[in-house]
KEGU-832604 format. One line per 8 residues: their letters; for each residue y, z negated, x negated of C-alpha. Coordinates in nm, 2 decimals, decimal comma. Each point is the difference from the previous one (the first is absolute). Layout:
N
a = Y Z X; ...
//
This chain:
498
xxxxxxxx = 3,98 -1,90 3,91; 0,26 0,27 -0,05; -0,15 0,38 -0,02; -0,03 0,04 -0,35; -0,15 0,38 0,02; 0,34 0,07 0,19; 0,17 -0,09 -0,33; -0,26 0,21 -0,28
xxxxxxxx = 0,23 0,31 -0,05; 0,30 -0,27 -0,01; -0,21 -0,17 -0,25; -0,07 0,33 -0,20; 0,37 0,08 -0,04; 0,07 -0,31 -0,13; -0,26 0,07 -0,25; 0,14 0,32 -0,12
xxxxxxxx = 0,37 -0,16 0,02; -0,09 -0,26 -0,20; -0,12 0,23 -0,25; 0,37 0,12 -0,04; 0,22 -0,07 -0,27; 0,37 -0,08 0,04; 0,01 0,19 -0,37; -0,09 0,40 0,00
xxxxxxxx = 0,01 -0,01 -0,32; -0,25 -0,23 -0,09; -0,27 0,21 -0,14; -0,23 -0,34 -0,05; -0,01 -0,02 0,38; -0,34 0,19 0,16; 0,10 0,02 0,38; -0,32 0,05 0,11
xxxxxxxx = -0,09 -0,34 -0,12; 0,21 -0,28 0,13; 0,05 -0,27 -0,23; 0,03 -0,28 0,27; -0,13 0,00 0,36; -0,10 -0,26 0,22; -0,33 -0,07 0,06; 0,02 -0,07 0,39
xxxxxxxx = 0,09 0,38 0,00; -0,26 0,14 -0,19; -0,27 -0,18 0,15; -0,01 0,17 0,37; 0,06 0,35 -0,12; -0,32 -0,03 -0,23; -0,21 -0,17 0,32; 0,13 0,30 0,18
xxxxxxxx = -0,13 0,24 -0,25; -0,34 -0,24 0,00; -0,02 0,06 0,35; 0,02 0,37 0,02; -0,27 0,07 -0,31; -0,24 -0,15 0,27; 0,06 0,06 0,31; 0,23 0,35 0,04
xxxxxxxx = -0,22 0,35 0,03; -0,16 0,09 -0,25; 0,02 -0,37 -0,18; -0,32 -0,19 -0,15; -0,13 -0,07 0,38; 0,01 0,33 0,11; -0,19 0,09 -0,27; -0,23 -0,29 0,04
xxxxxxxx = -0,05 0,12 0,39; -0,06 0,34 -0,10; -0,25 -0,09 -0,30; -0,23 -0,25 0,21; 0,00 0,22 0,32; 0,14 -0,21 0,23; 0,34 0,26 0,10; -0,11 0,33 0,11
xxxxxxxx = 0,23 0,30 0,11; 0,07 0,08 0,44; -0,04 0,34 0,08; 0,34 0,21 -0,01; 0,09 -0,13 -0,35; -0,07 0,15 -0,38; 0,13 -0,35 -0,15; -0,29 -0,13 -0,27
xxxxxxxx = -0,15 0,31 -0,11; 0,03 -0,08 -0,40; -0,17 -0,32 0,09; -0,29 0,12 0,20; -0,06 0,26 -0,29; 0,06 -0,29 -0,25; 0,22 0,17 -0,16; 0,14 -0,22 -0,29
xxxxxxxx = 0,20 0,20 -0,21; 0,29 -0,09 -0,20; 0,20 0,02 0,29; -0,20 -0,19 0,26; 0,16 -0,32 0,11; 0,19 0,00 -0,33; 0,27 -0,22 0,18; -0,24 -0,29 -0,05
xxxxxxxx = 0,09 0,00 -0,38; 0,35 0,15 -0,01; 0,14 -0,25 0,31; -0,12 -0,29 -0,16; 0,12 0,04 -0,35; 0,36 0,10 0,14; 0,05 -0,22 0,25; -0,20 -0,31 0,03
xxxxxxxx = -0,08 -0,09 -0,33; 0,32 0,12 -0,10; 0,19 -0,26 0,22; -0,25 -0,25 -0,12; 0,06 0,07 -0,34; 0,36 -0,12 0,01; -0,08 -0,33 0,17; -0,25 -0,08 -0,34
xxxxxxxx = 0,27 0,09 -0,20; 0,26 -0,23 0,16; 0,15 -0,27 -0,28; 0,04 -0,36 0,10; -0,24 -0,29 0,07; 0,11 -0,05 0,34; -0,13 0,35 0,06; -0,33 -0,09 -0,02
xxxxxxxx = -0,14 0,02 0,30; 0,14 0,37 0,06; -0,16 0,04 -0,37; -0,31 -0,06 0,16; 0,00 0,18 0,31; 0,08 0,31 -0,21; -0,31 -0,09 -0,23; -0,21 -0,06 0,30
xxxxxxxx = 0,06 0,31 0,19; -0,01 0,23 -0,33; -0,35 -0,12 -0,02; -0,05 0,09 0,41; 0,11 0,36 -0,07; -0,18 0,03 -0,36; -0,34 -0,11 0,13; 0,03 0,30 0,28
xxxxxxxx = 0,09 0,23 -0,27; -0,25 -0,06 -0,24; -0,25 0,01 0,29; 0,09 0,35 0,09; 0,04 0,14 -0,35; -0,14 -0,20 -0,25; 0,19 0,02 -0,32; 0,38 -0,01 0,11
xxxxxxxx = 0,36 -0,06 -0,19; 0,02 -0,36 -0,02; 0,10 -0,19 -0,38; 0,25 0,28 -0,06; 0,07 0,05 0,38; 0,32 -0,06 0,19; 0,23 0,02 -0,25; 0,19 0,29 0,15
xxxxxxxx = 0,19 0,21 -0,29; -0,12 -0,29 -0,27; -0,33 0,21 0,00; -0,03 0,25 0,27; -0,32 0,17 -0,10; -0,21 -0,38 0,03; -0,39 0,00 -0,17; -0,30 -0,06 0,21
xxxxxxxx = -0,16 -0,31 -0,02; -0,39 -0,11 0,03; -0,03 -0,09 0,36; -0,19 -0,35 -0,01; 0,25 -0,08 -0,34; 0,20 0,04 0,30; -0,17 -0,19 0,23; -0,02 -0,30 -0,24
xxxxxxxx = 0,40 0,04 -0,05; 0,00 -0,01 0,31; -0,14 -0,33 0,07; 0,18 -0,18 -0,29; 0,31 0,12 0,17; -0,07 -0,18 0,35; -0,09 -0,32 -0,18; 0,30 0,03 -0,21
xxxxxxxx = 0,22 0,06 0,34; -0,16 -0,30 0,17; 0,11 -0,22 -0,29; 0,35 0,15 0,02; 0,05 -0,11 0,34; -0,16 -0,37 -0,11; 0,27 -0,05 -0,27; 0,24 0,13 0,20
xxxxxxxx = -0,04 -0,23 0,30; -0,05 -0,29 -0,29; 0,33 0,11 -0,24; 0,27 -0,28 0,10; 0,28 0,15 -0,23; -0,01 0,30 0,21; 0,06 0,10 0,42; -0,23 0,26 0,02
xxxxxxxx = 0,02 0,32 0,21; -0,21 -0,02 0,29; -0,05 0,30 0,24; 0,09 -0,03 0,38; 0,00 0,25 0,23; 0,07 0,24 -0,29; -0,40 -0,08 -0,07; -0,12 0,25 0,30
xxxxxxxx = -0,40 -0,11 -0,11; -0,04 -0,39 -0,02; 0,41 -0,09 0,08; 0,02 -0,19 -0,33; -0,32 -0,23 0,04; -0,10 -0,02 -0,37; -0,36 -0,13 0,10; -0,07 0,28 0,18
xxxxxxxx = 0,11 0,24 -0,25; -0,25 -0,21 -0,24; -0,26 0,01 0,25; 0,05 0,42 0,04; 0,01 -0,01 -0,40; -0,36 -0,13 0,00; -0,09 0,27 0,28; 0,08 0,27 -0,20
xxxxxxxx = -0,19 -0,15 -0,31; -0,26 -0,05 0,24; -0,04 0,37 0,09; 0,03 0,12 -0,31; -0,28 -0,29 -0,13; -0,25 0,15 0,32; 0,05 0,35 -0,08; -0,10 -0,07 -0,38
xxxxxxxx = -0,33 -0,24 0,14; -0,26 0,29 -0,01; 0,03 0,02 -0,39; -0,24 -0,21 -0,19; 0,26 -0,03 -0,31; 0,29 -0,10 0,24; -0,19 -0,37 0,10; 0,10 -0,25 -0,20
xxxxxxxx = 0,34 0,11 0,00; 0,02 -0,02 0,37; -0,16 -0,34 0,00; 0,26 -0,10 -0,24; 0,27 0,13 0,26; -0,16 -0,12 0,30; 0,07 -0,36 -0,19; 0,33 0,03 -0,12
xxxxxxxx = 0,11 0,13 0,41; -0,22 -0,35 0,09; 0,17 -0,17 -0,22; 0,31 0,10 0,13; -0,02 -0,13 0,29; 0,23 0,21 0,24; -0,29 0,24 0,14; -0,01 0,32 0,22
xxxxxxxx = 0,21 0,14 0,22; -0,13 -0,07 0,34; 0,21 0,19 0,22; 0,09 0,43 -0,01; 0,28 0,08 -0,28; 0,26 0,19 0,15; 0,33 0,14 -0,08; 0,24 0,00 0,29
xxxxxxxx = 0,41 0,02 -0,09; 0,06 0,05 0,39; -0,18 0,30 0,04; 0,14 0,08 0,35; 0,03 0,30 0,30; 0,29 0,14 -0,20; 0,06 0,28 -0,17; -0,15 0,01 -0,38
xxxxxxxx = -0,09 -0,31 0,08; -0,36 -0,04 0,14; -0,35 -0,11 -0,14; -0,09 0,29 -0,24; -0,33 0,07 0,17; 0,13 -0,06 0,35; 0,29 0,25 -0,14; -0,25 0,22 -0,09
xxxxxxxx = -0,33 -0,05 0,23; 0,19 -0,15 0,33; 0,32 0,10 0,14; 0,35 0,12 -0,05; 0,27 -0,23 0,06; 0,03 0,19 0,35; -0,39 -0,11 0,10; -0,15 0,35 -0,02
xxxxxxxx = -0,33 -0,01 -0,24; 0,02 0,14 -0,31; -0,19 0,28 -0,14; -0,19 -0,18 -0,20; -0,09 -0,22 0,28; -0,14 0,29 0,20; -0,20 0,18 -0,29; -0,16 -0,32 -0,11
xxxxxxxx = -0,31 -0,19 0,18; -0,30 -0,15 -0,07; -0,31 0,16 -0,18; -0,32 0,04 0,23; -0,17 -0,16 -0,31; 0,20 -0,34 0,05; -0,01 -0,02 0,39; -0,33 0,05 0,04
xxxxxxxx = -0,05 -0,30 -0,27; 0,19 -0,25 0,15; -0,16 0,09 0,36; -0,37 -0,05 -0,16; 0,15 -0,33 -0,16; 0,14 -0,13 0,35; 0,34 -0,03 -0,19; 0,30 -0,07 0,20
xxxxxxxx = 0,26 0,06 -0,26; -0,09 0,39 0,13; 0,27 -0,03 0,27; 0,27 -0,15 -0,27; -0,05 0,22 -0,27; -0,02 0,34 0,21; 0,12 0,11 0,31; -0,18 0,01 0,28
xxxxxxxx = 0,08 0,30 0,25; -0,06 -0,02 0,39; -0,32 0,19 -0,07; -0,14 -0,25 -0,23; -0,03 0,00 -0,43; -0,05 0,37 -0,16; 0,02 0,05 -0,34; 0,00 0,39 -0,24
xxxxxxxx = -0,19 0,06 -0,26; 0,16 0,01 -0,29; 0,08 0,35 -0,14; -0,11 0,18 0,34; 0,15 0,36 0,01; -0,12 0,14 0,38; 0,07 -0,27 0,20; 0,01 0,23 0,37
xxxxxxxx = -0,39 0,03 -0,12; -0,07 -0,30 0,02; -0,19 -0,16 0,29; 0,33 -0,12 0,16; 0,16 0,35 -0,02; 0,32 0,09 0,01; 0,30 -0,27 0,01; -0,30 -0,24 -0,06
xxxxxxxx = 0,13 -0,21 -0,29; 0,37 0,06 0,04; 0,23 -0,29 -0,07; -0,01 -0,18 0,34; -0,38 0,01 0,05; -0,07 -0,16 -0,41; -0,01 -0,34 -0,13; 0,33 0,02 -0,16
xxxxxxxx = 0,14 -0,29 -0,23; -0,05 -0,34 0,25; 0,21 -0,26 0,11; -0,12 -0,26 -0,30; 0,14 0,21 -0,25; 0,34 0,15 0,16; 0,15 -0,24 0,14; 0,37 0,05 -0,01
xxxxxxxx = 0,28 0,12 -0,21; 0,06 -0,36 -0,12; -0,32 -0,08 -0,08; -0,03 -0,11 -0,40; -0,13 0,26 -0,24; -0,39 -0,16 -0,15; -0,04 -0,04 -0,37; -0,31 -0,17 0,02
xxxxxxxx = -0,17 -0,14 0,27; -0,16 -0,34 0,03; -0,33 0,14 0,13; -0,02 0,19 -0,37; 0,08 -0,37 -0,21; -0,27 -0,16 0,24; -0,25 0,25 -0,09; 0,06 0,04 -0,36
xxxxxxxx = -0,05 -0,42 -0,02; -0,37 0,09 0,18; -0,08 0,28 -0,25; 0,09 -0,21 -0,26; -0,19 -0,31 0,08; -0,25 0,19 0,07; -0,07 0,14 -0,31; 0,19 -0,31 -0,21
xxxxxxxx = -0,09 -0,33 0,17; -0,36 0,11 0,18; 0,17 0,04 0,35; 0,07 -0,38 0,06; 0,34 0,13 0,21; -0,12 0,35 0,02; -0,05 -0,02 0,41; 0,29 -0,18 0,11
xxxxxxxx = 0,23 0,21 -0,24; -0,15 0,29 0,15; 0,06 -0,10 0,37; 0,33 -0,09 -0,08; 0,10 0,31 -0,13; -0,18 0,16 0,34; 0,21 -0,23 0,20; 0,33 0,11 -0,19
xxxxxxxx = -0,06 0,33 0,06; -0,01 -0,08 0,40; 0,27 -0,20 -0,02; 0,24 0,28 -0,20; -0,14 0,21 0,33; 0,09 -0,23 0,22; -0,36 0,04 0,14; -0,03 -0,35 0,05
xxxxxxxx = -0,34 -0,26 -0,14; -0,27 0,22 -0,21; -0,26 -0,30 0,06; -0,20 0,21 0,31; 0,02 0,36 -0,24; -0,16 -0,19 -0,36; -0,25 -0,19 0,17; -0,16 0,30 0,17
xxxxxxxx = -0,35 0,01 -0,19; 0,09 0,35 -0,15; 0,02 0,13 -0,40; 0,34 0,00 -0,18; 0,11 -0,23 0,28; -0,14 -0,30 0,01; -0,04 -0,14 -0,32; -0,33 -0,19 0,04
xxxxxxxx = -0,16 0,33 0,10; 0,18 0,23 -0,25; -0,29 0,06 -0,27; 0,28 0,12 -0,23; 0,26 -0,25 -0,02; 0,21 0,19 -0,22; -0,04 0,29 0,19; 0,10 -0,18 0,29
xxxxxxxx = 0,38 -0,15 -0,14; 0,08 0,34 -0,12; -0,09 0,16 0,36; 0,19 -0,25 0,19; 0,30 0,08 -0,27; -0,05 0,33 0,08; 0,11 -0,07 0,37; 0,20 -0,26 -0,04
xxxxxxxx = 0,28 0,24 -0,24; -0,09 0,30 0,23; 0,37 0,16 0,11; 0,17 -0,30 -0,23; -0,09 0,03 -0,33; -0,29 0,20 0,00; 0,03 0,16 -0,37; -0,15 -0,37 -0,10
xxxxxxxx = -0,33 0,14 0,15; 0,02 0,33 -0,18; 0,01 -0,20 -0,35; -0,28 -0,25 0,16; -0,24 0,31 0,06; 0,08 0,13 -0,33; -0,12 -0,25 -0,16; -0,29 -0,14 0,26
xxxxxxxx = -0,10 0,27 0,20; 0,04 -0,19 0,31; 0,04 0,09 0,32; -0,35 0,18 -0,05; -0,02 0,35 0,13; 0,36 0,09 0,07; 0,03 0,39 0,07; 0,23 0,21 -0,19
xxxxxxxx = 0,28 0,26 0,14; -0,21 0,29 0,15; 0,21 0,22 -0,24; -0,08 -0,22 -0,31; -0,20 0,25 -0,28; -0,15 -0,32 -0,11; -0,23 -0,24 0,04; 0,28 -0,34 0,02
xxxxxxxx = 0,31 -0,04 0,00; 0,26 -0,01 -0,28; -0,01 -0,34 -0,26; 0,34 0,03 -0,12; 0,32 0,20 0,06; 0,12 0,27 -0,30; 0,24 -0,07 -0,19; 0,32 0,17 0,12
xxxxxxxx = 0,19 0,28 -0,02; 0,30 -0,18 -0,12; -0,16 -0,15 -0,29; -0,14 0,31 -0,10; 0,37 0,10 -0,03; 0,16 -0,27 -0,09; -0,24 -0,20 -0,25; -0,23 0,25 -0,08
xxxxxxxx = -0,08 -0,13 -0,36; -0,10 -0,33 0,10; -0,20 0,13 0,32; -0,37 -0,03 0,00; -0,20 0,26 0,06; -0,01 0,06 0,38; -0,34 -0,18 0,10; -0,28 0,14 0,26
xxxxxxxx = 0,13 -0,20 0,30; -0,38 0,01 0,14; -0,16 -0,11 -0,34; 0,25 -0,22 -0,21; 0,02 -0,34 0,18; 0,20 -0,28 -0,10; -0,06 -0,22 -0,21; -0,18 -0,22 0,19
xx = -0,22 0,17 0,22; -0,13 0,16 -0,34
//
């Protein structure tokens, strides 16, 4: 497969080129919307963008990591201050929203808009991964731009619209998509599109992208389960994916365009958390290790994924509390929890500048299935779901078989002696996105309360952590009639944890 990542600038050129008119006189013409422009060139750049809303610093898993105490700060560094004082202003993490509505569902945009039958499939894609990036918003803020959104200078100061209206869009959408690509495949006048190695997620394997359409209707279905008025409609849901018939994803969504030890070409978070192009660590990578919290739970728990997600120095696992301000009074004194002698991010999680770039882990789908038949078909599958999505979590480590680990007689491992089932699948979630997509677990302990007893930042002033992120600062600026009133990021949950 040819390095497509070598060829994204190329590609966004030819983007702006194309947007060119060979008349500059031609006053009907809006350069900065191109009238025709091929899908295959679209489709990378957005995964690209996709790809760095998760997984550069600062993106929704660094937030995640930050929110569910599993990164901590090394002595020597001032790097997650706002976040150990939860400090969610306006301002805090306000990429989240502004990257996401630019870029990636920008780029997505386009491909729903393309004309033609035989563009179906890229129709689809662009249906299916709005959806991806929605869900994530609304689960951060809540209310967001979405009906009026994304029309650029057709309506640039969008409404707000009701978050689970939203969500229910949202749903109709993926099972509109996955009938797309079924007519599509089935239309005889037409040759339709198919993506190749333009298709950096599934390479153009339409069942897959039907299966991952499903997976995101399936998170969004087990977030909504705890609500008593939400049931019928997710039985009702739960049937028409059945009915289907194309299932779950059962391997880790990833984006890779041939990420690669080049420059402006790496993984975003081995880019940001690993290492230069040269080989020498990043800042990031020094700064950040593991909580004290999270190592001493998975050395209670006998967990072997310790020595894949963190790093384990020559003097053996050592974690930092989070929010510590004196750390040469601590017992280990001076230069005790510098860089080299921390847990630092492990081995399972960087592990090269090519690696692909997680959207959503198979571990998660796995797990969500449990919770769900759980609560929705009396737990027939509950226990094999749930070990399956233990044993996707090892795998994604490389950690090897998880058999030995969930069939040690202890709570919120082995599911026989878990007394809280439920309790148990969003535990093992918990782990299992720790350092890949860990913001999953903040919305899960939004709305649950599991993992029980998780500390908060030394320097929090409250009792948890935040809910929600505020609304931010450019929308306050930009769109400040339609804005909501900023909501108390420790009180106002989303709509479904409510």
């Amino acid at each position: 497969m040819k390095n497509i990542l070598i060829t994204i600038k190329m590609m966004v050129v030819v983007l702006l080129l194309s947007s060119c008119s060979d008349s500059f006189g031609d006053i009907n013409t809006d350069p900065n919307n191109p009238s025709v422009v091929s899908p295959n060139l679209i489709l990378p750049v957005a995964q690209n963008y996709s790809a760095f809303s998760q997984e550069r610093n600062r993106g929704n898993n660094t937030l995640g990591n930050l929110m569910m105490y599993n990164w901590s700060q090394s002595d020597g560094f001032s790097w997650y201050t706002d976040e150990f004082l939860y400090l969610v202003t306006s301002s805090f993490y306000q990429q989240n929203f502004d990257y996401v509505y630019s870029n990636a569902l920008k780029q997505y945009n386009s491909l729903t808009t393309l004309q033609g039958a035989e563009n179906g499939n890229y129709v689809a894609i662009g249906n299916i991964m709005k959806a991806y990036h929605f869900n994530i918003l609304v689960d951060t803020y809540g209310d967001i731009p979405y009906s009026d959104a994304l029309k650029r200078g057709g309506n640039p100061t969008p409404k707000y619209d009701n978050a689970q209206e939203i969500y229910t869009d949202l749903v109709a959408k993926l099972t509109e998509a996955i009938t797309l690509i079924n007519a599509t495949s089935a239309n005889t006048a037409i040759k339709p599109l198919v993506p190749g190695t333009d298709d950096g997620i599934f390479k153009g394997d339409m069942l897959k992208w039907k299966k991952f359409a499903n997976s995101i209707k399936l998170r969004m279905l087990a977030r909504q389960s705890g609500m008593s008025t939400r049931a019928a409609y997710i039985n009702t849901q739960l049937a028409v994916i059945a009915a289907e018939g194309s299932g779950y994803i059962t391997s880790d969504v990833e984006v890779n365009i041939g990420y690669n030890q080049s420059t402006n070409q790496q993984n975003p978070k081995w880019d940001a958390f690993g290492a230069d192009v040269a080989g020498t660590a990043t800042n990031n990578n020094q700064a950040t290790c593991a909580s004290d919290y999270i190592l001493a739970y998975l050395t209670t728990t006998n967990d072997p994924r310790i020595n894949f997600i963190y790093e384990k120095p020559a003097t053996g696992h050592l974690g930092v509390k989070q929010g510590l301000q004196n750390y040469d009074e601590t017992p280990l004194g001076v230069d005790g929890l510098v860089p080299a002698k921390v847990s630092n991010i492990g081995p399972g999680i960087l592990k090269s500048a090519k690696q692909g770039a997680v959207l959503y882990t198979a571990a998660e789908s796995y797990f969500n299935q449990a919770e769900l038949d759980l609560k929705f078909n009396g737990g027939a599958n509950a226990q094999a779901l749930y070990e399956s999505g233990i044993q996707a979590s090892f795998t994604y480590l490389g950690a090897g078989s998880a058999t030995t680990y969930f069939t040690q007689a202890k709570d919120l491992v082995n599911w026989n002696t878990s007394t809280n089932k439920l309790e148990a699948i969003i535990t093992q979630k918990w782990i299992a996105v720790n350092g890949i997509d860990a913001i999953q677990s903040w919305f899960d302990y939004n709305r649950t309360g599991f993992p029980k007893n998780l500390p908060i930042s030394a320097l929090a002033s409250t009792s948890d952590r935040p809910v929600r992120l505020a609304y931010p600062a450019s929308e306050v600026t930009s769109n400040g009639l339609n804005l909501p009133a900023q909501p108390n990021v420790f009180t106002t949950k989303i709509f479904w944890a409510n």
